[in-house]
Every structure is written in structure tokens, then in C-alpha cells.
C-alpha positions as CSV (number, residue, x, y, z in Angstrom):
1,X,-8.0,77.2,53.9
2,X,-9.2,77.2,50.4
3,X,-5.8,75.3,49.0
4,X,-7.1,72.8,51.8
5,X,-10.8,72.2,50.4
6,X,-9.1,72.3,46.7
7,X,-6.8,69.3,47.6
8,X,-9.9,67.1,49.4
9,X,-11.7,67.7,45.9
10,X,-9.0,66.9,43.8
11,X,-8.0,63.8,46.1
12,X,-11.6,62.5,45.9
13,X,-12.1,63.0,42.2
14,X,-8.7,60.7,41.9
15,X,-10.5,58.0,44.2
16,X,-13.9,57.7,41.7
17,X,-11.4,57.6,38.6
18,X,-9.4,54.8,40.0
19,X,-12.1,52.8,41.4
20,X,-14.0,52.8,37.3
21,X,-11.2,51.9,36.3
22,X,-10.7,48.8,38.4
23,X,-14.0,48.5,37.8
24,X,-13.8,48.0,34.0
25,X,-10.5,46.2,34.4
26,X,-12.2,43.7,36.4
27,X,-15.2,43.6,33.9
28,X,-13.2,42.5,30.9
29,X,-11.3,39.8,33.2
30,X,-14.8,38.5,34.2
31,X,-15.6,38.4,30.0
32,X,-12.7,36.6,29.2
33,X,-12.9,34.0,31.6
34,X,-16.6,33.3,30.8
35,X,-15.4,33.4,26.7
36,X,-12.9,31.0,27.9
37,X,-15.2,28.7,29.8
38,X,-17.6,28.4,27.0
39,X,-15.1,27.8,24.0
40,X,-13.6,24.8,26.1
41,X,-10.0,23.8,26.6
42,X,-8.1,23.6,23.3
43,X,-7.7,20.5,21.3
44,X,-4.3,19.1,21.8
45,X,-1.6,19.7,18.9
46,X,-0.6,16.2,17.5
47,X,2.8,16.9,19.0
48,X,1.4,17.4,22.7
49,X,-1.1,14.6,22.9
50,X,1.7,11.7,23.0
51,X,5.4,11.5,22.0
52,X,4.5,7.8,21.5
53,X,4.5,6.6,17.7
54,X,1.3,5.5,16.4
55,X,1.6,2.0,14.6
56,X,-1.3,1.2,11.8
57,X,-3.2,-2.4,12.2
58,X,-2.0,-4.8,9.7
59,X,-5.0,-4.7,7.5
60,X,-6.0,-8.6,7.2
61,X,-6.3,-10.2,3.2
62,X,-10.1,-10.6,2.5
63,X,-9.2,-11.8,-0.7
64,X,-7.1,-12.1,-3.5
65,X,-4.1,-14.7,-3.1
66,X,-3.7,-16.3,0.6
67,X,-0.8,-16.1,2.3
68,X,0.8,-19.2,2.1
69,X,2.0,-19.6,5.8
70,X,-1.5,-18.7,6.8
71,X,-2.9,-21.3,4.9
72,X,-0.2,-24.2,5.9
73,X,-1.2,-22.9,10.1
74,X,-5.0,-23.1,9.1
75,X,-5.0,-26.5,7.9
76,X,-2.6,-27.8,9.9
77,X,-3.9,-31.2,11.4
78,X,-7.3,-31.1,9.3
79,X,-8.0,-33.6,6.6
80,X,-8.1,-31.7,2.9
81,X,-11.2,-31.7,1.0
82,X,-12.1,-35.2,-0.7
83,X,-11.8,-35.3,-3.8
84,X,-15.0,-34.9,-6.0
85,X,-16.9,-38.2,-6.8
86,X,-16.6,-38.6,-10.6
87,X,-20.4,-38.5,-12.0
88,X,-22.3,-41.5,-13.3
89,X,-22.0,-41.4,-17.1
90,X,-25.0,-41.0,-19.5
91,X,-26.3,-43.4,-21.6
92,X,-25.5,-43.0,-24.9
93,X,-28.2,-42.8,-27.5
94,X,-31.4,-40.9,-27.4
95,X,-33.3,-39.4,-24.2
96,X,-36.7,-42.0,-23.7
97,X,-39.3,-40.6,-26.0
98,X,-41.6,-38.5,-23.8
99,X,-45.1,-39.9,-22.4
100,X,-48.2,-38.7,-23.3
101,X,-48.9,-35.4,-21.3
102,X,-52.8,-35.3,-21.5
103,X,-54.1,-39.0,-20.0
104,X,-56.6,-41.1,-21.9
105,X,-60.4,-41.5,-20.9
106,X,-59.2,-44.8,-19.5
107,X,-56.0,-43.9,-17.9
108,X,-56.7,-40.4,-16.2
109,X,-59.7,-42.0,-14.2
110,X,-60.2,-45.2,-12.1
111,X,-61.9,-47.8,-13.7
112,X,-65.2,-49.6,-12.3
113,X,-63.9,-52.1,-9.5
114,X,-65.5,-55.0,-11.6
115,X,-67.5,-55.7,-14.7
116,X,-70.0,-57.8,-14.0
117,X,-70.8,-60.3,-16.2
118,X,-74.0,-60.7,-18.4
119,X,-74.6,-56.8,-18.1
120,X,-76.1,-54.1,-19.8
121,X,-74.0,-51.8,-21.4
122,X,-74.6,-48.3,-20.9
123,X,-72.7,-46.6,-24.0
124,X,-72.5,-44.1,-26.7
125,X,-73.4,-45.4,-30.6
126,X,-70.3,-44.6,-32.3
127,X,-69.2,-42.7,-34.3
128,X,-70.7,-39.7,-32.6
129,X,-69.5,-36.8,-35.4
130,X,-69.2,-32.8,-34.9
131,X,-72.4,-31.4,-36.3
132,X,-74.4,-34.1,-35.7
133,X,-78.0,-33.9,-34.5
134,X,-79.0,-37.3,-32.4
135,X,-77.0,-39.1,-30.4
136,X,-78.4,-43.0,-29.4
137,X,-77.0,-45.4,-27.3
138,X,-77.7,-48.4,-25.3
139,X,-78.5,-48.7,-21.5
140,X,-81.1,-50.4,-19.1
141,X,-85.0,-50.4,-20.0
142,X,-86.6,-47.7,-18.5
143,X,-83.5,-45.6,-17.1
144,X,-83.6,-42.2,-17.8
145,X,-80.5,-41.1,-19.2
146,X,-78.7,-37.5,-19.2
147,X,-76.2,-35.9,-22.4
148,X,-74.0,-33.5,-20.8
149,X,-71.3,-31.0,-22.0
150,X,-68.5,-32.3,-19.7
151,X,-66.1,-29.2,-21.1
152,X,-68.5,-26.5,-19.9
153,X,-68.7,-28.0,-16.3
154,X,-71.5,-30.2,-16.4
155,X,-74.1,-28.2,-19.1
156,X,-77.0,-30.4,-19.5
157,X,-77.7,-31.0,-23.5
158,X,-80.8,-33.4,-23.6
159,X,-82.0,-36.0,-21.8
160,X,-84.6,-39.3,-22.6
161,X,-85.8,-42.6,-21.6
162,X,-84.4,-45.8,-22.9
163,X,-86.9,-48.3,-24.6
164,X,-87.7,-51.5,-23.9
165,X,-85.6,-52.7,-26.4
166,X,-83.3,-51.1,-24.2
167,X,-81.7,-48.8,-26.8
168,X,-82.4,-44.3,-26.9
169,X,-82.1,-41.9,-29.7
170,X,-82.4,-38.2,-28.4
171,X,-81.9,-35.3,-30.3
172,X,-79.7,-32.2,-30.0
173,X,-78.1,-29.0,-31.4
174,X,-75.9,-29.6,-33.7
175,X,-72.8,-30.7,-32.1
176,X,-69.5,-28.5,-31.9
177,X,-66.2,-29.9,-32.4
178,X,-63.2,-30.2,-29.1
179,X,-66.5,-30.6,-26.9
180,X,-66.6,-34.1,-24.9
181,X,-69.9,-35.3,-24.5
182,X,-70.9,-37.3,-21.6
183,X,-73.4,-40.1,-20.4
184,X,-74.8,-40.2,-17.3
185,X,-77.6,-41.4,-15.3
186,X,-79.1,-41.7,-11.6
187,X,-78.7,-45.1,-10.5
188,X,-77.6,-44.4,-6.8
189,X,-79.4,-46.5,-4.3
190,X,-80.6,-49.6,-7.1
191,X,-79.8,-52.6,-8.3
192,X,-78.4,-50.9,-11.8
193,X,-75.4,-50.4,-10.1
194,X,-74.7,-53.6,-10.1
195,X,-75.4,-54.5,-13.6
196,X,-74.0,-51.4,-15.9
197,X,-71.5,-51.9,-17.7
198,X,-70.2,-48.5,-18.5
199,X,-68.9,-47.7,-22.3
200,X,-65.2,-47.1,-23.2
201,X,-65.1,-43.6,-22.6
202,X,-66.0,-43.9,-18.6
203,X,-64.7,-41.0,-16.9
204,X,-64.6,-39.5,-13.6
205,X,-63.9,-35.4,-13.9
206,X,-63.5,-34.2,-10.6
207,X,-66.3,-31.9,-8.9
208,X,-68.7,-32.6,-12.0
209,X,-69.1,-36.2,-11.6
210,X,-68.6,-39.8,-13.1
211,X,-69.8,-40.5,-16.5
212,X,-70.3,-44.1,-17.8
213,X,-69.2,-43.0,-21.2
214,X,-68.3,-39.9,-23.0
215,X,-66.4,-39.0,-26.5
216,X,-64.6,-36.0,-27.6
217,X,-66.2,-35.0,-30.8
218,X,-63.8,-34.5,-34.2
219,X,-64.7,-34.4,-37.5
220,X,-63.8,-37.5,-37.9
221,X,-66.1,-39.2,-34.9
């Protein structure tokens, strides 16, 4: 009886020992598969991926010398290049001597459309000198005339009225030298404009206005 019990014991003990370890058995199965499953398959060897050989790509010429077949098939049944056209020769002798780069009083502005005839001039006395203290001039009786520094933008230096005689004298600071001077008066509107006859020095300087004479003062006048 007691051999009997001892056996069912022993026989049960067996049973738990064999079911942990088909327990832990199946356990590290279950790790390797998910250890396999993560790393991925394996990269194929060079030898399993293909028993095919591998041919390079002819690398094409971006430069150096040109094949010479390539060139006769890529110009085959198109006209060559013309020739260059031979330049026209140059003159011999001297270049032109250059032209004056800064315009005269009387080229760099238009001139009055007419001058009409029997008028008054409306001038400067030359010579007008650098330190010189009155300027005169002639002009229209009774026209009140303006001096302005035409290099400073318009500066007014003095101003007067012409005599009867019709001639002005006006004094001012001493003049400065590579300054032009200019003459000008209001005549818009009247009948002066059709009898001035402006000086030699008539110039027209662009958002300062028209003078009907003006010098650029040198020592020399």
C-alpha cells in the first residue's frame, strides 16, 4: 500500500518536471523566432543573388578628344560650320581726335527760335573778372533784372533796375572763380519777349531755368 502511494508521488513529480521543461523549451523557440522576425531575412551573398554577370555601362566621353566615328555619324548629312567672315580692316593712321566732353554755352542748350531784328540786347559787360565787385550790362528800360549763382542751383546774388539809357551796374561780393554767373529776368506774359535779344552766354540748365546770358568767371574774364 505504501510502495503504491510512493509510485503516484513519484509519477506525478515526473509529470510537473517534464511539463517546465517543455515549457522553457517552447519559451526560447518563441524568442528566437521573434529575434528572427525583427532582424529581417539576410542580405543575399553576392554569389546567391544572381549567377548572371554584371556588365558596367560604357561611360560616355564628356570631353577630351571625340571619337572620330561619333563625330563622322553626328554630322552626317548637316552642313559644317561657315567659315568665319574676315573683319573689315582698320584705317590706318590715328584714331579721330576726341570731341569736347563738356558742351559750350551755345551747344549744350537750344538756342532762341529767332532773333528778332532791331532788339535790345540783354547781356553781360565783358570781361566779367574773379574778384570783381559790379557787374553792368545792357537790357530793356525799366526791366528788373536778376544775377544768379547758376553753380549753386539758382542762389540769387543781386538784383536792379535798368536805366533809361537802358544800361545797369549792380554791385556784388567779390566774385569767386569756376562760378558761372547768370542773367535773368521776368518777362513771361509781355511784349519783351519778343524783342530780347539774349547775350552769348544764353543757357538753359535744367530745373533752375533759362538764362539770357551767363559767364564762367576766370582770372582772366
Amino acid at each position: 500500500m505504501i510502495d503504491g502511494f510512493l509510485f503516484v508521488l513519484y509519477y506525478q513529480r515526473m509529470n510537473k518536471i517534464r511539463s517546465k521543461h517543455i515549457a522553457l523549451t517552447l519559451a526560447s523557440v518563441l524568442v528566437l523566432l521573434l529575434v528572427l522576425t525583427a532582424c529581417g531575412p539576410a542580405a543575399p551573398t553576392p554569389d546567391a543573388a544572381t549567377d548572371e554577370p554584371v556588365t558596367q555601362p560604357t561611360p560616355t566621353q564628356t570631353g577630351g578628344a571625340e571619337d572620330p566615328t561619333d563625330s563622322e555619324e553626328g554630322v552626317e548629312g548637316e552642313e559644317a560650320y561657315p567659315p568665319p567672315q574676315p573683319t573689315a580692316a582698320v584705317a590706318d593712321g590715328p584714331y579721330p581726335p576726341p570731341t569736347n566732353a563738356v558742351p559750350t554755352a551755345a551747344s549744350a542748350y537750344p538756342e532762341p527760335e529767332s532773333t528778332p531784328e532791331g532788339g535790345v540786347e540783354f547781356a553781360f559787360e565783358r570781361p566779367v573778372n574773379v574778384g570783381d565787385t559790379v557787374i553792368r550790362g545792357t537790357g530793356p528800360a525799366g526791366l528788373e533784372v536778376k544775377i544768379i549763382n547758376v553753380t549753386f542751383m539758382g542762389e540769387e546774388i543781386a538784383s536792379t533796375v535798368i536805366g533809361e539809357d537802358g544800361l545797369f551796374e549792380v554791385e556784388v561780393p567779390a566774385l569767386e572763380g569756376g562760378v558761372r554767373i547768370g542773367l535773368t529776368a521776368d518777362i513771361e506774359g509781355s511784349d519783351l519777349e519778343q524783342q530780347i535779344v539774349p547775350g552769348e552766354g544764353a543757357i538753359n540748365v535744367p530745373q533752375v531755368g533759362y538764362y539770357f546770358d551767363s559767364i564762367v568767371l576766370s582770372d582772366n574774364g
